[in-house]
N, C-alpha and C positions, 0 to 999 in steps of 0.2 A: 737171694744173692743175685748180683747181676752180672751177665755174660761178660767176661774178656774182650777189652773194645779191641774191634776188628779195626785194622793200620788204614786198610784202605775208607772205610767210615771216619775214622778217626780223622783221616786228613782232609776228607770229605769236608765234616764241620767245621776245620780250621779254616778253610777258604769258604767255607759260606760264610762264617764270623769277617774272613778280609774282604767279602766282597762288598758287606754292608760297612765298610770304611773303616774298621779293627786292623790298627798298626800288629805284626804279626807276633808278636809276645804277648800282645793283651788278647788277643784273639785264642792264642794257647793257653792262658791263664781261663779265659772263661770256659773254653771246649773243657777243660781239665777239673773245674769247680763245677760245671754243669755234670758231670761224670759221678763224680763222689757225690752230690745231692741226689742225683736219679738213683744211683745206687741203694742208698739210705731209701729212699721216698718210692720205688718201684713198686709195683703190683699188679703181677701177673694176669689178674681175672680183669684188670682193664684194659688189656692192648699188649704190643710188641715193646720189646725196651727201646728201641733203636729211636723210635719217631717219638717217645718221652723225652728219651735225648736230646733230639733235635729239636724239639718246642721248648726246653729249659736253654737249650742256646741261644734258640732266637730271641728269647723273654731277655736276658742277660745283655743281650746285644742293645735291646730298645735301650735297658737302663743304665748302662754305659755310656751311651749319649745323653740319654736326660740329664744323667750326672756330670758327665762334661759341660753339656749347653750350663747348668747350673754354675758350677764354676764360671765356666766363661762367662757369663751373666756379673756375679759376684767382684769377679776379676776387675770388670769393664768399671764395676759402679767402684771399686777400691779406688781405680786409676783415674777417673775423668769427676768422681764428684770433691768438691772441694769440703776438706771440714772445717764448719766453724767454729770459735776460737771455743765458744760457750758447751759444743760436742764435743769439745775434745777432755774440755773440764769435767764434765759430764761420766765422759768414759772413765777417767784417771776415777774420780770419787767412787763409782760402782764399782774398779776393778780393787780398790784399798777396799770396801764395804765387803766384796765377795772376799777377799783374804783374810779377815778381820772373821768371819764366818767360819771359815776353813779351819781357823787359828785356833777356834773354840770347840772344834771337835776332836775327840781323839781317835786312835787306830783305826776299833771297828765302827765309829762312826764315819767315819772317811770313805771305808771300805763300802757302806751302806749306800752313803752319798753318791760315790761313783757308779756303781753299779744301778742305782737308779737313774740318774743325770743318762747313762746310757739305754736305761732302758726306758727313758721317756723321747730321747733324741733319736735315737736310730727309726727308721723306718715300721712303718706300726707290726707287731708279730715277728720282728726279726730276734728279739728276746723276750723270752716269754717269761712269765714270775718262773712256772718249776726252775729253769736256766739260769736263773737272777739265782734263786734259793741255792742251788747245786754249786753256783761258783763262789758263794759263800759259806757253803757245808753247814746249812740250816733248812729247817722244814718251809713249805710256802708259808706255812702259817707264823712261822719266826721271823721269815719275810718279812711278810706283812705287817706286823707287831712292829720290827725295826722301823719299818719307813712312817709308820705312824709317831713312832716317839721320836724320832729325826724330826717332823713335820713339827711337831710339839715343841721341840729343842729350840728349832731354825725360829720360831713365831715368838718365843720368851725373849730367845737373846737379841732378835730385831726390839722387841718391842720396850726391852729394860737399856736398848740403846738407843730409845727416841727414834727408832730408823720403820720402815716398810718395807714391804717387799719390793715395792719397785724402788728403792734405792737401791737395790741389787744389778739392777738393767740400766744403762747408758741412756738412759731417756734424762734430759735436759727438766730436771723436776721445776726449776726454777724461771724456767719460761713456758713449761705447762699450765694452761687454766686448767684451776682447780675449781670443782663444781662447793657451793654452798650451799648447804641445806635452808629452806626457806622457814622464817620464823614466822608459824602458825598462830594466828593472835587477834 
């Protein structure tokens, strides 16, 4: 169990979080999420709490900016690159193919989908399979079993619809060279 964070520590961190450029509600959101993880994750035979603390603050603070410069990043290339005509066709047909997909699954298929899509997209170990299984109220191994017959599912009905998997992604299939296999002769 972890000590009652001391006010004067506590606001200690809040202004280490603004000093490093943390507007001061993000900076309270992370002191406060760094808190409850040290709590969970503490261990006494390795150190003081106070300075685990303080090293899950400072950790939080680098990837607050990573994550912003990302965005910002992101943002820059929405605003300044132009799309053309053929990308943009591109997108509409993949996002009809990805709902077309969607369409053909039912509840706990959906359920399965999601919870993988996010536990292959979030940050590697931020979900881990038991966490996947638990927020589906099945064993890992029923897990695993689902996303296997999902995978099975997704590869039939691309494939009884003439489609791939990358008709799924905004990739411009129709101005991609396609590689041909060379006839051996």
């Amino acid at each position: 169990m972890a000590p009652i964070p001391d006010a004067r520590f506590l606001e200690h961190l809040i202004r280490r979080a603004m000093q490093r450029g943390l507007p001061a509600e993000d900076a309270e959101d992370i002191v406060v999420r760094a808190w409850e993880r040290a709590s969970a994750t503490f261990d006494p035979d390795k150190g003081s709490f106070e300075p685990y603390w303080a090293r899950l603050v400072d950790t939080d603070c680098r990837y607050f900016w990573r994550a912003w410069q990302r965005r910002e990043r992101r943002d820059f290339r929405l605003v300044h690159e132009p799309v053309h005509p053929s990308t943009a066709r591109a997108r509409e047909r993949a996002a009809d193919n990805q709902q077309r997909l969607l369409d053909a699954f039912d509840t706990d298929e959906r359920a399965v989908f999601a919870t993988w899509a996010m536990q292959t997209h979030l940050p590697r170990g931020t979900l881990k399979a038991p966490d996947a299984a638990k927020s589906l109220g099945v064993t890992v191994g029923e897990w695993e079993n689902a996303k296997r017959r999902l995978r099975t599912k997704i590869n039939q009905l691309l494939a009884s619809w003439g489609l791939e998997p990358r008709d799924l992604f905004s990739v411009d299939t129709d101005e991609r060279p396609r590689h041909k296999r060379r006839a051996d002769g």
